[in-house]
C-alpha positions as CSV (number, residue, x, y, z in Angstrom):
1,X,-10.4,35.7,5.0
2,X,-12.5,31.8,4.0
3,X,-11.8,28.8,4.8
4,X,-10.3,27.3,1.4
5,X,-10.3,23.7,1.0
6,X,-10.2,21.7,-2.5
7,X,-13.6,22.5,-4.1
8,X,-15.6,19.9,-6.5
9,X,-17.5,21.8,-8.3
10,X,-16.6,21.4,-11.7
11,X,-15.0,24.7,-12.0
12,X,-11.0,23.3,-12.9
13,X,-7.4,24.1,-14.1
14,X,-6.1,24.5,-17.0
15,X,-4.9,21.8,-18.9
16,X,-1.7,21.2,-21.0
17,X,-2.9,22.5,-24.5
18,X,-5.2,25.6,-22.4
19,X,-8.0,23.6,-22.0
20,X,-9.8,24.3,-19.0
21,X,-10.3,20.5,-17.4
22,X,-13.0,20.4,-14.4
23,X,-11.6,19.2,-10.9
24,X,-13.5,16.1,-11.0
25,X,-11.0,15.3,-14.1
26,X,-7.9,16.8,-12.9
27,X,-8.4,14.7,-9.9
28,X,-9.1,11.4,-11.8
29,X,-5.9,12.6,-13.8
30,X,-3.5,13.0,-11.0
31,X,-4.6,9.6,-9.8
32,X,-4.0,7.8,-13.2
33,X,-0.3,9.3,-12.6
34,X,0.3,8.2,-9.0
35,X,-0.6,4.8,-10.6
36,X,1.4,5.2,-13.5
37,X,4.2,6.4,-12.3
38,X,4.7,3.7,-9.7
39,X,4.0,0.8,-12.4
40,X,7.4,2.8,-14.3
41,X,9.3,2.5,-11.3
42,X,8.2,-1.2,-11.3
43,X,9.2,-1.9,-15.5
44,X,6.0,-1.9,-16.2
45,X,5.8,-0.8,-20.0
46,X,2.2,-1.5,-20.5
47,X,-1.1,-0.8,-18.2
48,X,-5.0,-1.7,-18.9
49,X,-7.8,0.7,-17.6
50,X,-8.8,-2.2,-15.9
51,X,-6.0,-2.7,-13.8
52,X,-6.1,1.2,-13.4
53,X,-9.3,0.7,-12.2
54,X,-8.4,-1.4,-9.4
55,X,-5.8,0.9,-8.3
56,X,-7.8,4.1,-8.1
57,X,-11.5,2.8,-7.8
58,X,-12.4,4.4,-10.8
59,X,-14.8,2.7,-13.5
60,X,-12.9,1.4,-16.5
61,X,-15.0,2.9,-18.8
62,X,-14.8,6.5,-16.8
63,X,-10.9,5.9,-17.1
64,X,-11.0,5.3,-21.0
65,X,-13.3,8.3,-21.5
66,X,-11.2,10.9,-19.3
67,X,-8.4,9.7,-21.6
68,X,-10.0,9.5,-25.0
69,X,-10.7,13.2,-24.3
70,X,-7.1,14.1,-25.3
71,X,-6.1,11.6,-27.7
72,X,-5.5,8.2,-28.5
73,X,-3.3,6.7,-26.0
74,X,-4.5,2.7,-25.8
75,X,-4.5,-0.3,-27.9
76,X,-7.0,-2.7,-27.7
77,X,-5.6,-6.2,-26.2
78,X,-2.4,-4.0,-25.3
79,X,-3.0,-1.3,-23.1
80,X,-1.5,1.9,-22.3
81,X,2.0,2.7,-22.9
82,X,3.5,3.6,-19.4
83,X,5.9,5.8,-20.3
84,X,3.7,8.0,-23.4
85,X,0.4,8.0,-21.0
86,X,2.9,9.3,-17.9
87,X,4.5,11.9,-20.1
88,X,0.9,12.8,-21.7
89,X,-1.2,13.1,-18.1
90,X,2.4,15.4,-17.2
91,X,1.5,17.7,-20.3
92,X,-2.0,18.1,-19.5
93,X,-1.8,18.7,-15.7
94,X,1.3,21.2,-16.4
95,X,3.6,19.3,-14.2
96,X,6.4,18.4,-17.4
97,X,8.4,21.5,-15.7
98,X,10.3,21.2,-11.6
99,X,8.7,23.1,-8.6
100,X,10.0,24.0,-5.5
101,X,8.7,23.0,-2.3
102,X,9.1,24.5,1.5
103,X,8.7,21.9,4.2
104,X,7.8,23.1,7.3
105,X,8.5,21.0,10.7
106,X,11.7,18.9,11.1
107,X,9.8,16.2,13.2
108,X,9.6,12.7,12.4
109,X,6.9,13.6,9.5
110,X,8.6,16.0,8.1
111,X,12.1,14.3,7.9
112,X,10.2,11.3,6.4
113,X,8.9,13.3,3.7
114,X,12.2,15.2,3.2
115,X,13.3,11.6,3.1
116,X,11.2,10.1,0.8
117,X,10.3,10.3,-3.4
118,X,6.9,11.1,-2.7
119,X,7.3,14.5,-4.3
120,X,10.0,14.1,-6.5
121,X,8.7,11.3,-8.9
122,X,6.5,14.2,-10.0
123,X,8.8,17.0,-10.5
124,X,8.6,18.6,-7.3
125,X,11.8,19.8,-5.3
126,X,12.0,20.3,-1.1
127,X,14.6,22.9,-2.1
128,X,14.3,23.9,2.1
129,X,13.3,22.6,5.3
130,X,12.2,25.1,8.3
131,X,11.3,24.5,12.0
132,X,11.4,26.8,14.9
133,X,12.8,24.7,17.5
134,X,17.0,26.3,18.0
135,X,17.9,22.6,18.7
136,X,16.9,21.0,15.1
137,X,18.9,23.9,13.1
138,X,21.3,23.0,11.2
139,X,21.1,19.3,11.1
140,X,21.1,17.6,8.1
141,X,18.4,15.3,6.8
142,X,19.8,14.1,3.7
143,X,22.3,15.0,1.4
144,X,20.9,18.3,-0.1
145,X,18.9,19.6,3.0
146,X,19.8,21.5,6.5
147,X,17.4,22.5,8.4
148,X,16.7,26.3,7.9
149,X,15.7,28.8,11.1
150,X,12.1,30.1,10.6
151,X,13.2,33.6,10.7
152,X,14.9,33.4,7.0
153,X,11.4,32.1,5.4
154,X,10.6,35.2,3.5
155,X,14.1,35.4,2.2
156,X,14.4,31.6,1.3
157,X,11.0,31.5,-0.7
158,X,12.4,34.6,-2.5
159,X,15.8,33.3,-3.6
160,X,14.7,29.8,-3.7
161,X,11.4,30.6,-6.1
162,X,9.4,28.5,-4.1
163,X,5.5,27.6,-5.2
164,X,4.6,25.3,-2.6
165,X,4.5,25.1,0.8
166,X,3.7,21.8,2.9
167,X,3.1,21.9,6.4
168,X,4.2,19.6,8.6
169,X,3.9,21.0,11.7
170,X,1.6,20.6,15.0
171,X,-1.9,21.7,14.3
172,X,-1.6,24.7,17.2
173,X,0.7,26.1,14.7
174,X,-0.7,25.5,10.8
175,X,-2.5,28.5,10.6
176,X,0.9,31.1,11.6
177,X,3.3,29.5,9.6
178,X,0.1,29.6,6.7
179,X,-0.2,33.8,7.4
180,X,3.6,33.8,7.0
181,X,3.3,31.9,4.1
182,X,0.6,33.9,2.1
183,X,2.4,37.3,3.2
184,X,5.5,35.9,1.5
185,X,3.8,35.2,-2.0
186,X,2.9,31.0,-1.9
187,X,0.0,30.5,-3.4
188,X,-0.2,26.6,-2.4
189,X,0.0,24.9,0.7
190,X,0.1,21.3,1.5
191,X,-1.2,21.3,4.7
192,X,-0.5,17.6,6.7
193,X,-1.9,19.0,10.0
194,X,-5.8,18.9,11.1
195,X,-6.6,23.2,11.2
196,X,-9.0,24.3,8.8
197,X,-6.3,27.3,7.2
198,X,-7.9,30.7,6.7
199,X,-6.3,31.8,3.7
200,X,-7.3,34.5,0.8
201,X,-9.7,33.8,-1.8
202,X,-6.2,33.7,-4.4
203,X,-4.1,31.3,-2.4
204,X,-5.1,27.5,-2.7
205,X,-5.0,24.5,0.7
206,X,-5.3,21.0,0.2
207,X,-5.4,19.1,3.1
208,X,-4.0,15.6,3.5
209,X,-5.7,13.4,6.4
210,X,-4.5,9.5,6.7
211,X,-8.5,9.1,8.4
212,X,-10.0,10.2,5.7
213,X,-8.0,8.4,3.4
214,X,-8.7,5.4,5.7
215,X,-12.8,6.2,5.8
216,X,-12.4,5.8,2.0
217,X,-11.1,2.9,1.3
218,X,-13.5,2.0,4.1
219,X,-16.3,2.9,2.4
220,X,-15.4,0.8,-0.8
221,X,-14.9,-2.1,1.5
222,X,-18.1,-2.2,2.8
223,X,-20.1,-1.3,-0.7
């Protein structure tokens, strides 16, 4: 067993046409698309790479050369296309197609993500929600989810083809629901909690911290 965290080290994923694009791109890429799909929920129908640039604190000039790499996607005095660059980045990060999500914990995090588009705007689907406490079973957070008993997590993942599974839940309790997780077959986990998840080589954590997402916007502040 490691500890498996996101790793920048050039190594990467494959891209839309089977290129194999390094992290450092794939994670400029999926910023471009938070961006981008936002300014589409806005009306936006045109973007420059310098107003991407102030969004995701990425050089202009890095911007136009991570895009340039698969095409011609800007005009000169126009911009991007919102729309065509949304659909391209899509293609090349393999997210055209839907996924489904697991959400583990019915607290107030959970039910806000469960409640929110924060997933869905890029094609992924909470298709369940799980938590172990008797008392939350059952109720309804929306209209599509109930929250499911932990004991049918095996069988829900199966039936439900489930990829990815976000965590929610009280660090004491990341790294079980992880082991019940990997023995099930996820090979992603969104993991919201502090614990540093011990997971096999094969299966992939990213951990999502508000402090360090604070510390670096901190960090451009100051510099």
């Amino acid at each position: 067993m490691s500890f498996r965290e996101p790793v920048r080290d050039g190594t990467g994923v494959q891209g839309g046409g089977g290129e194999r694009l390094s992290l450092g791109v794939a994670a400029r890429l999926s910023r471009y698309l938070q961006v981008l799909t936002q300014a589409k929920k806005m009306g936006r129908e045109t973007i420059s790479s310098q107003e991407l640039a102030d969004y995701t604190h990425v050089n202009s000039t890095q911007i136009r050369r991570d895009l340039s790499g698969f095409g011609k996607f800007g005009k000169r005095g126009v911009g991007y296309n919102v729309d065509s660059l949304v659909s391209q980045i899509r293609k090349i990060l393999r997210t055209t197609g839907k996924h489904n999500i697991a959400l583990f914990g019915a607290g107030n995090l959970g039910q806000a993500i469960a409640g929110s588009d924060i997933f869905a705007d890029h094609g992924f689907r909470v298709v369940a929600l799980f938590d172990k406490d008797p008392s939350k079973v059952g109720q309804r957070v929306n209209e599509s989810l109930t929250v499911r008993a932990y004991d049918d997590l095996e069988k829900v993942i199966r039936e439900e083809d489930v990829v990815v599974g976000v965590l929610a839940v009280p660090t004491a309790a990341a790294q079980e629901v992880a082991d019940d997780l990997v023995e099930a077959g996820v090979k992603i986990i969104f993991n919201y909690s502090e614990a540093l998840l011990q997971v096999p080589p094969e299966v992939t954590v990213h951990t999502s911290s508000p402090a360090v997402d604070l510390l670096y916007a901190l960090y451009f502040y100051l510099t």
